[in-house]
ZAMARGU-4260 file (C-alpha; in steps of 0.2 Angstrom, whole numbers, plus 5000, padded with zeros to 4 digits):
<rodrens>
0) 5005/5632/3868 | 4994/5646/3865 | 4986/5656/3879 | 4969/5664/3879 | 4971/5681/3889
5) 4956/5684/3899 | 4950/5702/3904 | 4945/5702/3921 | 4929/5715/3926 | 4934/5728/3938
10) 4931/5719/3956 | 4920/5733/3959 | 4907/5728/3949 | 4900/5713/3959 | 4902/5724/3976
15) 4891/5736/3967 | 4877/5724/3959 | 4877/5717/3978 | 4873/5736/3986 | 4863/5741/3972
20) 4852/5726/3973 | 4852/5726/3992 | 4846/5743/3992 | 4835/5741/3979 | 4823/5726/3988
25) 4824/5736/4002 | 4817/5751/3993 | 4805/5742/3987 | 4800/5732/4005 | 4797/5751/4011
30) 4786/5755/3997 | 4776/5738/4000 | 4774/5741/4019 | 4771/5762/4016 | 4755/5755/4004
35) 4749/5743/4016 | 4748/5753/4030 | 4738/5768/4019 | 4754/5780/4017 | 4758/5779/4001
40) 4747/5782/3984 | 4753/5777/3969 | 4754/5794/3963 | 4760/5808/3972 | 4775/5817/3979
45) 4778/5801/3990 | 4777/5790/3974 | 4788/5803/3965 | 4804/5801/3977 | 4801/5783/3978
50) 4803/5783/3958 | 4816/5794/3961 | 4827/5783/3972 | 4821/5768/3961 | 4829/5774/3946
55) 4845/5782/3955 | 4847/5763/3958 | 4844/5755/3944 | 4855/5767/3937 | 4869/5762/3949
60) 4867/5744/3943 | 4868/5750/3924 | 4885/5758/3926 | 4891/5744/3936 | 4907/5744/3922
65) 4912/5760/3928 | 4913/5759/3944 | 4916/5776/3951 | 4899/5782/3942 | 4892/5769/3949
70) 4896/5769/3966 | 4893/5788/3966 | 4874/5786/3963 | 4873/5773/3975 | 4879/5782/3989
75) 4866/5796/3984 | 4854/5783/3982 | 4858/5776/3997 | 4858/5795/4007 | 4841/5798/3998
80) 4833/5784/4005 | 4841/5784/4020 | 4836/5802/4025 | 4819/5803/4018 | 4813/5785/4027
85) 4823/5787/4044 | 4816/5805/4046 | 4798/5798/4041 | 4802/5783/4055 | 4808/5796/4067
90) 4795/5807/4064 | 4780/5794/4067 | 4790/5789/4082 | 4785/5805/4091 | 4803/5813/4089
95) 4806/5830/4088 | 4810/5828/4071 | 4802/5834/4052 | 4801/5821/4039 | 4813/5825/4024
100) 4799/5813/4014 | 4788/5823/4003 | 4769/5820/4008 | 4759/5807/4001 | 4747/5819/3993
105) 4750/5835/3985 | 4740/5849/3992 | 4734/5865/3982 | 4743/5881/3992 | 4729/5891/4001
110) 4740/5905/4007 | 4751/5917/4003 | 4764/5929/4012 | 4761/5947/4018 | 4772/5961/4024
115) 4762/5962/4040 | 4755/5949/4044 | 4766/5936/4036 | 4754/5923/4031 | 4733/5928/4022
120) 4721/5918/4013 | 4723/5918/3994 | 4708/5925/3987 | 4694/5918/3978 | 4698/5900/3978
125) 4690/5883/3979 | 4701/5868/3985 | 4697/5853/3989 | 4713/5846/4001 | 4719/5830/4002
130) 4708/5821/4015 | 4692/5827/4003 | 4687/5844/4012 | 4683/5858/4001 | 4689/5876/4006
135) 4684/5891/3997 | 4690/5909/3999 | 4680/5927/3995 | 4687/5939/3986 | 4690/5949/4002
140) 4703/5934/4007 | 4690/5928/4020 | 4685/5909/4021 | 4667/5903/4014 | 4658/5905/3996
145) 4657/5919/3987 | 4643/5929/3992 | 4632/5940/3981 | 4624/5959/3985 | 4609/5953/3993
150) 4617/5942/4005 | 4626/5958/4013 | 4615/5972/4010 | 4604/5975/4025 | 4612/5964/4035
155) 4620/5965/4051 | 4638/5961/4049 | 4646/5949/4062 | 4665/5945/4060 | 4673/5930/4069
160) 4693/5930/4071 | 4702/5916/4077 | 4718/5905/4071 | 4715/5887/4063 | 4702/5883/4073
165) 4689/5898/4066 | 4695/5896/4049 | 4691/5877/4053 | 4703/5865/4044 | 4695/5849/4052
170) 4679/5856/4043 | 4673/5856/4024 | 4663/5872/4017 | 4647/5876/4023 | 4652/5867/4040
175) 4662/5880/4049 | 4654/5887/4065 | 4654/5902/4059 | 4644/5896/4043 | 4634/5886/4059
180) 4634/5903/4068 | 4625/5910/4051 | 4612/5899/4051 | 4607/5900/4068 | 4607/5919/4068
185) 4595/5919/4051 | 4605/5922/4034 | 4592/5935/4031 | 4595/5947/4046 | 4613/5943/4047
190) 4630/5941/4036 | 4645/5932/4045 | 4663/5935/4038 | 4676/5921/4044 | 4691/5932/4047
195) 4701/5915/4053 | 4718/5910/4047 | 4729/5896/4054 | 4741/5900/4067 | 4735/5918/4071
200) 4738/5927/4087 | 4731/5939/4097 | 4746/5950/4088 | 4737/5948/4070 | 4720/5951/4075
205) 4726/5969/4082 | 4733/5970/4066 | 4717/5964/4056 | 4705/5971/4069 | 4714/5991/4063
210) 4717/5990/4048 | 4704/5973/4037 | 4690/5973/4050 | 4678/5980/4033 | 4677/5968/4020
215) 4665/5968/4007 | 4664/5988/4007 | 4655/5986/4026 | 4659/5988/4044 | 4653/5973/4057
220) 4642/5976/4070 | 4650/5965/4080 | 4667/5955/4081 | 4668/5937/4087 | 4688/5933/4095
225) 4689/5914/4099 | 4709/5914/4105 | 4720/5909/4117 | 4729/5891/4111 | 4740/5901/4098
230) 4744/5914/4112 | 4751/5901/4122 | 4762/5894/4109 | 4773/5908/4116 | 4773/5904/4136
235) 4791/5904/4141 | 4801/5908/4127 | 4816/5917/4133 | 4815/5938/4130 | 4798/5937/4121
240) 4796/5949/4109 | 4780/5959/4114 | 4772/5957/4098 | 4780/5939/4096 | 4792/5942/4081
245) 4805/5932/4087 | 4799/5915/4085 | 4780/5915/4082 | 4776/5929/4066 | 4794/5919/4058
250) 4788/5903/4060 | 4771/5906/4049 | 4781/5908/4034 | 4785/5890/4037 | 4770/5882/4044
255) 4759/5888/4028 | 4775/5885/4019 | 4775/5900/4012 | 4794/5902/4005 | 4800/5899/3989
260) 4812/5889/3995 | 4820/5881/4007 | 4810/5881/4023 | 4798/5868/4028 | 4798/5865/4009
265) 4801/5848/4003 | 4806/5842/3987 | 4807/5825/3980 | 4825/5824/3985 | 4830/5824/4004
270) 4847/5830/4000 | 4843/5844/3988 | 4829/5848/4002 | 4841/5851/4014 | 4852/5862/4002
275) 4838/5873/3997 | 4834/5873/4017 | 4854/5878/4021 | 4852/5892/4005 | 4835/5898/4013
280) 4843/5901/4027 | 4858/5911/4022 | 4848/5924/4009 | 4829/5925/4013 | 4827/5939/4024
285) 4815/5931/4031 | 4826/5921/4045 | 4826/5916/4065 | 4839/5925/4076 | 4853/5913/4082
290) 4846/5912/4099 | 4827/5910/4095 | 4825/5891/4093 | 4813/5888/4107 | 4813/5871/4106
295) 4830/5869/4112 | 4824/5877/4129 | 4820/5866/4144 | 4799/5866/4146 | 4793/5879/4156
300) 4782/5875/4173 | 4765/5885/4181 | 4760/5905/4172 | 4770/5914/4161 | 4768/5934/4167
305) 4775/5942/4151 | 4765/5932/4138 | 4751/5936/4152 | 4754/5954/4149 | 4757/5953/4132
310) 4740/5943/4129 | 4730/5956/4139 | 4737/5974/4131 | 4733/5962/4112 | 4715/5960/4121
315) 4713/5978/4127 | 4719/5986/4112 | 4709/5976/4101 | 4694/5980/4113 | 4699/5997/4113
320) 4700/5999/4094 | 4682/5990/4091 | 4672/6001/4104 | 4680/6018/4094 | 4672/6012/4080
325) 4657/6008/4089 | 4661/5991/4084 | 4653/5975/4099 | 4668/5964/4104 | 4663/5946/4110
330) 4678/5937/4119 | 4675/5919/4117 | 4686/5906/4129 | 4696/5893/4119 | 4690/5874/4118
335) 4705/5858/4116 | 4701/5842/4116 | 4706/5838/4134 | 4711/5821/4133 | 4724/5821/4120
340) 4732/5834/4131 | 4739/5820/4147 | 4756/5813/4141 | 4773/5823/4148 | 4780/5826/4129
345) 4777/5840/4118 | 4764/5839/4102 | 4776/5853/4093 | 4763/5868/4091 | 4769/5873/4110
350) 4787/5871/4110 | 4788/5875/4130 | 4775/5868/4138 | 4769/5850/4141 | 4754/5842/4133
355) 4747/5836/4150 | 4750/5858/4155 | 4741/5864/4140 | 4723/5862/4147 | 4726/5873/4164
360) 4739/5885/4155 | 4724/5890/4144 | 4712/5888/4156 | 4721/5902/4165 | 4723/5913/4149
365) 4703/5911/4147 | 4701/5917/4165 | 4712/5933/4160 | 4701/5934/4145 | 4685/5936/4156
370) 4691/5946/4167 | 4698/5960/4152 | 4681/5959/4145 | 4672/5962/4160 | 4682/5979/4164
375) 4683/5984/4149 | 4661/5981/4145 | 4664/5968/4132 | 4656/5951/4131 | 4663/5936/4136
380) 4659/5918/4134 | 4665/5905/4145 | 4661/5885/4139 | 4664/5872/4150 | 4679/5863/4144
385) 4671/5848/4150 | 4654/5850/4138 | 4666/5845/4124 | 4673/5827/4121 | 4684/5818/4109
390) 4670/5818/4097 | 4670/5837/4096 | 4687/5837/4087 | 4694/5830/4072 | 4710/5830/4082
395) 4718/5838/4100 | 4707/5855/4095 | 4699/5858/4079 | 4680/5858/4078 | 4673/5843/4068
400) 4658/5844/4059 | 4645/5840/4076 | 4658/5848/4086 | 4656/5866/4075 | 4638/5865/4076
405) 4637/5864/4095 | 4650/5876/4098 | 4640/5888/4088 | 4625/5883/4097 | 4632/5889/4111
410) 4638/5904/4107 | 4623/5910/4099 | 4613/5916/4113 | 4625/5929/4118 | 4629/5933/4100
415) 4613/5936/4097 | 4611/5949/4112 | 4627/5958/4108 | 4623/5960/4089 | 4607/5968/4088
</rodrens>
């Protein structure tokens, strides 16, 4: 009798068809659902990684005959999917957690890092972000259009500071209130230059206000400080560096994602994201001290007297330097859209204080403004935080479009005194 030897397949190779297909449907389910629900595009870093884990599985299923290639990229597969979905499902959750998933759009990089003040505006750029808003930079690194010589000569130059909200990221070109303020003031007489940039400080805007108030080869007349929400993203953090470079000035590289890498970077892969992140870490010099993570602090309750100092000498000195120059300051209480500030978590900007103790923290921070401005003989400009509703902001405190034009509606008046 003959017999017919049969070669039997490795017994990995059914195990691994099963995981590979498993993990491929449900790949596949999260893409379906992530379209549905308006958070994925078809192209785009989000498509990229979901292209990527696709074909790190399919590629599994391939080399199912060699099983320990295979089941090598399904585990990756597996930790790629894994990591970038949970962290996205954590994130969207309201934990205290960054999503390892790349965005859905890619957006054009508008800053770039400086050796004081960490983060400025690239210059001479126009962007258009994801959400369809248009940004434009001067030469001079200051937000708005280019403007020609006759736009500044003879004119009376007014120069507005602020973070986020006086760059205006909720609001396209030509829609900033300081544009608003332009208009309202009379483009002929007057030329407005938005010093703004995300996340500044009372600390950057000494540093601006002494050493890039001129732009465009001319002094302002008059300087515009809308501040006070950034400020306070430093209320209770444990030995605060007077001028905030412990936490706050570190975490700009990483908020305008500013490193090369690592940081709050992300690539297509989760993994390799948080290798880059890891190598950051070890060999930027850029880095956080060991015991500067604020948000593994408990949350802080009622004033914070050393940030209240520390806010007051940046409001002094600033005052101080302008008025040496002959240089109007205009102190200009800051606006939040009240009622997303009511839950007992934290949004993230403010690491120690809960969102339902933003709106009196910073009321009390407005109150110290007013009162520096009055000793010192500055101008002040207190709003009721009540005058502006949800439909003023784009989110919990950036301007939208109406909410720009009234705001600098109701600054003119003053600004208008103070600027002759």
């Amino acid at each position: 009798m003959q017999y017919l030897s049969v070669r039997r397949r490795p017994s990995g190779d059914r195990t691994a068809h099963f995981v590979g297909a498993l993990l491929l449907a449900s790949a596949i389910g999260v893409v379906l659902w992530l379209h549905a629900v308006g958070e994925l595009a078809w192209s785009g870093p989000r498509a990229s990684y979901f292209l990527y884990v696709g074909l790190l599985l399919l590629a599994a299923l391939v080399t199912a005959r060699w099983p320990r290639l295979s089941w090598t990229l399904l585990v990756l597969g597996l930790i790629e999917l894994c990591w970038g979905v949970g962290s996205f499902a954590l994130e969207r959750s309201g934990r205290d957690i960054a999503s390892l998933m790349p965005p859905n759009t890619e957006e054009v990089q508008r800053f770039r890092w400086h050796p004081l003040l960490q983060a400025v505006l690239i210059p001479s750029i126009n962007v258009t972000s994801p959400n369809g808003l248009r940004f434009s930079h001067t030469s001079a690194g200051t937000r708005g259009s280019e403007p020609r010589p006759a736009d500044i000569d003879g004119h009376i130059v007014v120069a507005t500071y602020g973070g986020s909200s006086t760059y205006d990221i909720g609001v396209g070109e030509g829609g900033t209130w300081s544009d608003r303020l332009a208009d309202g003031l009379g483009r002929g007489r007057y030329f407005v230059v938005n010093h703004g940039v995300p996340g500044y400080t009372t600390v950057e805007h000494v540093a601006q206000t002494a050493f890039y108030e001129d732009k465009f080869g001319r002094s302002p007349r008059c300087a515009i400080y809308y501040v006070g929400w950034n400020d306070l993203r430093n209320a209770h953090i444990a030995h605060l560096d007077a001028a905030y470079a412990d936490f706050h000035l570190i975490s700009q590289v990483d908020s305008l994602k500013l490193r090369r890498i690592g940081g709050s970077n992300i690539t297509i892969s989760p993994a390799l994201t948080l290798v880059t992140r890891f190598l950051g870490n070890i060999v930027d010099t850029v880095h956080y001290p060991d015991d500067a993570n604020p948000y593994s602090q408990p949350i802080g309750q009622g004033d914070d007297p050393v940030l209240a100092a520390d806010f007051e000498r940046n409001l002094r000195t600033i005052s101080a330097i302008n008025r040496s120059r002959g240089v109007a300051t205009i102190w200009v209480g800051q606006l939040i859209n009240r009622a997303a500030f009511t839950g007992e978590g934290r949004y993230g900007w403010l690491p120690l204080v809960r969102d339902r103790d933003v709106p009196a923290a910073l009321q009390r921070l407005n109150d110290r403004m007013a009162l520096v401005a009055q000793t010192a003989g500055d101008s002040s400009i207190t709003l009721p935080p009540e005058s502006f509703g949800p439909a003023d902001f784009v989110d919990n405190g950036h301007f939208s479009i109406e909410g720009a034009r009234r705001f600098a509606q109701a600054i003119l008046p003053t600004v208008r005194a103070a600027c002759r």
